[in-house]
N, C-alpha and C positions, 0 to 999 in steps of 0.2 A: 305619810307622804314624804316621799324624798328628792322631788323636784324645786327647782327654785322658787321660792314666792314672793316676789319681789316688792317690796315696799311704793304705796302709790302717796303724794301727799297735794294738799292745794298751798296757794301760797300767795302774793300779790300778782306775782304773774298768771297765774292760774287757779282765781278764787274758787272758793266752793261756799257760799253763803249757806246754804242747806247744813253739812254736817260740822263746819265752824259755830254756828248758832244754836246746832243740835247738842252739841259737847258744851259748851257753854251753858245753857239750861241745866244739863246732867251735872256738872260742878258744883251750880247754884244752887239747886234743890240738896243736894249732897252736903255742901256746909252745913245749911240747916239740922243736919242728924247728925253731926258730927260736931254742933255747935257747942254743947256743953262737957260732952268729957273727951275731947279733942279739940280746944280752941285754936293751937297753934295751927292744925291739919285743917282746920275748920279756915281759918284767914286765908290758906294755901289756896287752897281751890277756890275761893272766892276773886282772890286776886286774879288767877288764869280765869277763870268764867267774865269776869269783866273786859281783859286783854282779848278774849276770844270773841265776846261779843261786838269791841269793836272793829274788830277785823272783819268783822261777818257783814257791819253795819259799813264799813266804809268804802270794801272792796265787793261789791253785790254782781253775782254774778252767780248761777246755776253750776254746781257739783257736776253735772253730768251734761254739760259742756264743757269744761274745763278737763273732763277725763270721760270720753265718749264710748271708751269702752264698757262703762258702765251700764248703760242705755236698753241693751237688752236685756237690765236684770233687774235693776232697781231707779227708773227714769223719773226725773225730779218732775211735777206737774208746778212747780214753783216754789218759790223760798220765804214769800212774804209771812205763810203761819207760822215758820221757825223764828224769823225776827222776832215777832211778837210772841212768839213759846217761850223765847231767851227770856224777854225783857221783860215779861210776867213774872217768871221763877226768878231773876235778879232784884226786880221789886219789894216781892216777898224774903229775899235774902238779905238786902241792906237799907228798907226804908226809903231807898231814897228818890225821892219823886221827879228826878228824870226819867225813870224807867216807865213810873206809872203815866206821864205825860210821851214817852212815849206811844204807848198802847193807846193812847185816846187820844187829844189833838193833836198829835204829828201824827201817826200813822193809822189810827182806828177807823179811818172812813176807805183808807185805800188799801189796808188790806186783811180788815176782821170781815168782810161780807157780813156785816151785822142784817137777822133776819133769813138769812140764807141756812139751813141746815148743812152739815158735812158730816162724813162718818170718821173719826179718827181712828190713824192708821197712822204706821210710819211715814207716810208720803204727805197727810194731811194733819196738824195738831193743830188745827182750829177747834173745835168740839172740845178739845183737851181746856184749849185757853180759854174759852168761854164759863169752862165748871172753873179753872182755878180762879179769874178776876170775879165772878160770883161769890169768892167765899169773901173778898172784903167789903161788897153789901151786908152779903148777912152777917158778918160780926162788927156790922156800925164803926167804917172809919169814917176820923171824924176831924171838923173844919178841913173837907176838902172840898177844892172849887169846882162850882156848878158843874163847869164843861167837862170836867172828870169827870165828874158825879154822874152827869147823863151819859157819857160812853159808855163808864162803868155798867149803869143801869142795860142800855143794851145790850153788853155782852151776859147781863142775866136774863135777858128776854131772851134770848137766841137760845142762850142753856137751858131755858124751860122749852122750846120749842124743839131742842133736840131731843127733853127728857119725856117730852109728851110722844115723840114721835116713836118711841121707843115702848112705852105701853099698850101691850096688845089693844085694849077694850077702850083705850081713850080717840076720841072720834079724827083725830088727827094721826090715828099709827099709821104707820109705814105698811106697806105692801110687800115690803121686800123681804121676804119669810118664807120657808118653807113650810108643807102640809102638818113639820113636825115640829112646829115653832120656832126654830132657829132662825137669827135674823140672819140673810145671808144677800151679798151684795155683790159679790165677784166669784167666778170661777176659780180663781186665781186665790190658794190658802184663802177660803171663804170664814174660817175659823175666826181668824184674828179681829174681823168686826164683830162680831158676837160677841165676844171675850170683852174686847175695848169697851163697846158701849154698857155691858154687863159693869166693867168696870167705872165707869162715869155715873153710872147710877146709884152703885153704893155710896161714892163719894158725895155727889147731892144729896143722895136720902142723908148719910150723916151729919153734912150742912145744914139739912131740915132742922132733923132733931136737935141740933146743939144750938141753931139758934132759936129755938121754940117758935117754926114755921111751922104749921098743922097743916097746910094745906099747899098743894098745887093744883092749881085751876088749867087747864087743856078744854078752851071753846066753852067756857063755862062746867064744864062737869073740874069736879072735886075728886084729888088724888093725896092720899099719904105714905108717909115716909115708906111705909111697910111695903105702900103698890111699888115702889121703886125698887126695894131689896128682893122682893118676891119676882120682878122680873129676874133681876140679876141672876137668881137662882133657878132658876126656868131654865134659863141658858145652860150652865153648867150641873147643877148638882143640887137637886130640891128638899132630898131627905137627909145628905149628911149634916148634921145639925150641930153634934155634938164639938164642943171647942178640941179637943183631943185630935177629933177624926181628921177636920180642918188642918190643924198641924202637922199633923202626919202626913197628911197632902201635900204639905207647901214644903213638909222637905225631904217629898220626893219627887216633887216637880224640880228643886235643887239636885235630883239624883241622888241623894243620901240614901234611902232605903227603899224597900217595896211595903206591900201592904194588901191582904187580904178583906173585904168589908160584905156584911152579910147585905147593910139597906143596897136598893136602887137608885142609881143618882138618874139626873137629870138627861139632857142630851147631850154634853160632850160629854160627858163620863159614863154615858151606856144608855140612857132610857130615852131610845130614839127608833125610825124603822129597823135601821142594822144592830139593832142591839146588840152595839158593840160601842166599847170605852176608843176615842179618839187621843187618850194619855196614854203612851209607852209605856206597857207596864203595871196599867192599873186593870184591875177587873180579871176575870177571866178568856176575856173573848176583847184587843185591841191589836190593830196592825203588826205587820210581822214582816211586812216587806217593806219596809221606811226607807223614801229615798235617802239617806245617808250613807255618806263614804267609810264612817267609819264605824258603823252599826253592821255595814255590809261586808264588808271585806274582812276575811280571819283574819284576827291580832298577829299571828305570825307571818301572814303574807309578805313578800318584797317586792313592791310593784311600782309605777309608773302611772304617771297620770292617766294613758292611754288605755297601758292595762288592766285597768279599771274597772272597763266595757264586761268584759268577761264573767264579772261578780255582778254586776247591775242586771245582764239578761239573766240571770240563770234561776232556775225552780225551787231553788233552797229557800226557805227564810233566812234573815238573817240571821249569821251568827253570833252576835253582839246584840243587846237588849238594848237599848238608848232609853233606860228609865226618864221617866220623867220628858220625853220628845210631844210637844203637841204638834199633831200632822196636820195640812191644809185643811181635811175635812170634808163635808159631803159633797155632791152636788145639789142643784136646788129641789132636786125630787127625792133627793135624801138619801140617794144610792153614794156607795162607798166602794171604789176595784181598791184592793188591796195590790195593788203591783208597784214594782220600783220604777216602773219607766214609766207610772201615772203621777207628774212630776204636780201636776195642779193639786192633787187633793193627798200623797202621802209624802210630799216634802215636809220635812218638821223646819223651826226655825227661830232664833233664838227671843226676836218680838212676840213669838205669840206663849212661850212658855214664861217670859216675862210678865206679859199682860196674865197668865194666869195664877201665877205665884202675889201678884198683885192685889188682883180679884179674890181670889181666896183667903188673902190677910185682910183685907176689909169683911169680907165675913165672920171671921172670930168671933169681933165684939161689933157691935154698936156704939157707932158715935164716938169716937176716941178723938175729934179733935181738941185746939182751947175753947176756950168758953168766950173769949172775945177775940177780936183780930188784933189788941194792940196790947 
């Protein structure tokens, strides 16, 4: 592409509390992994996740008000779960119990909808922050006061009620499934909830285990850790088992290499009505006409934004593989058009091959967190 691309930014004049809050989360949890054999790089980003979060916190105001041409692509439903997404992953990054008293007596009654379910997505990381303030129940923090204590507690009510709603066979699942088991919620890359909440389940089923919880209760029936991973694998891939194969996956979801596999995976990676793999690249039968600009247009084209049009209608596949692209996905009867102007279901995008390089590394092992919270 060799048109201008012009730099957009927020600022005090024209906040954007949604992706100031959203960057600030991503810093935060990033220290963390970078916390012991990078401690200087590890302060760095801590320092700017702090600076960002109170920008986010002081100047509130919707992203996509502030820059409206966003609106018809990615329009904010609201900013209040990023706050408290920042201020969870801040918590767990520096101990220090502003953050946690933020999420609960300032702000947990106005804007965690405690009790309410939500599907996490880029637009929405309530679901997300419900499983993260979960893990300091179950790893026993301690001497902290009541009023935490009880918020705390219901944002693990909530993440059990997201985690039951997610279990086919538990009397509270969801309905919103396709005939082929996929959980699917929108039209619109239906993919990326499937993935997410696949991914929020491993993450509780490993909280289970690591704190020796055996059980989740949904309406009184009895669920364990395994009901939670064995969803998660339903969604994507039920018979790659092997730690190796996993690997290989996750870095070709990074686009590092391809990979041929004799088992049957699940429903995004083939064992579905179209049995066909929804990952670029994998299997022998996945999309071929992916709306991407630059999977579609030959590498030695000279074109213009405009010109562009020309490569998008046309009957070819494309010629450019986008290994590793997870595309929007079915619809809810499970049908797949493989065309590049079917922008709903073969757009790839880079949240949902995140959420699946994610999900896939919590598949490896079991249970990799600490053994206490403190």
């Amino acid at each position: 592409m060799t048109e201008r691309r012009p730099v957009t930014q927020v600022n005090t004049s024209f906040p954007g509390t949604e992706v100031a809050a959203e960057t600030a989360a991503a810093l935060a949890s990033a220290s963390l992994v970078f916390k012991e054999n990078d401690p200087d790089y590890s302060s760095s980003l801590l320092t700017h996740a702090r600076q960002l979060f109170t920008f986010a916190d002081t100047y509130r105001a919707s992203y996509s008000i502030s820059i409206p041409q966003v609106q018809g692509f990615y329009n904010s439903t609201g900013y209040g779960d990023e706050l408290l997404w920042a201020a969870s992953w801040l918590y767990h990054a520096t101990r220090d119990d502003s953050y946690l008293r933020y999420v609960t007596e300032l702000n947990g009654q106005r804007f965690a909808n405690m009790e309410i379910t939500t599907w996490f997505s880029w637009d929405d990381k309530l679901a997300g922050t419900q499983v993260l303030l979960s893990r300091i129940i179950f790893f026993g923090a301690k001497d902290m006061p009541t009023v935490e204590n009880l918020d705390l507690q219901m944002y693990r009510k909530t993440a059990e009620l997201v985690m039951c709603g997610l279990l086919p066979d538990s009397p509270t699942a969801t309905s919103r499934r396709t005939d082929g088991g996929l959980i699917w919620i929108t039209e619109w890359n239906p993919l990326q909830h499937a993935v997410a909440s696949a991914f929020l389940a491993v993450l509780y089923s490993d909280y289970m285990l690591t704190s020796q919880t055996e059980t989740l209760y949904c309406s009184g029936n009895p669920y364990k850790p395994d009901d939670l991973r064995n969803f998660a694998i339903s969604q994507v891939n039920r018979n790659l088992v092997a730690k190796e194969t996993l690997c290989r996956m996750i870095d070709m979801c990074r686009g590092v290499n391809q990979l041929s596999l004799n088992e049957q995976a699940d429903y995004v990676l083939g064992e579905n009505p179209m049995k066909m793999s929804y990952l670029v690249g994998y299997g022998s039968r996945y999309p071929f006409y992916v709306h991407h600009r630059g999977s579609s247009i030959p590498v030695n084209a000279d074109t213009s934004c405009q010109d562009g049009f020309k490569w998008l209608y046309s009957d070819d596949p494309n010629p450019n593989i986008a290994v590793g692209a997870l595309v929007g996905g079915p619809s809810l009867n499970d049908s797949y058009s493989d065309t590049r102007d079917n922008v709903k279901q073969s757009e790839p995008s880079t949240y949902n091959s995140a959420l699946l390089v994610g999900l896939l590394s919590g598949l490896i092992s079991t249970s990799s967190v600490v053994k206490s919270y403190t």
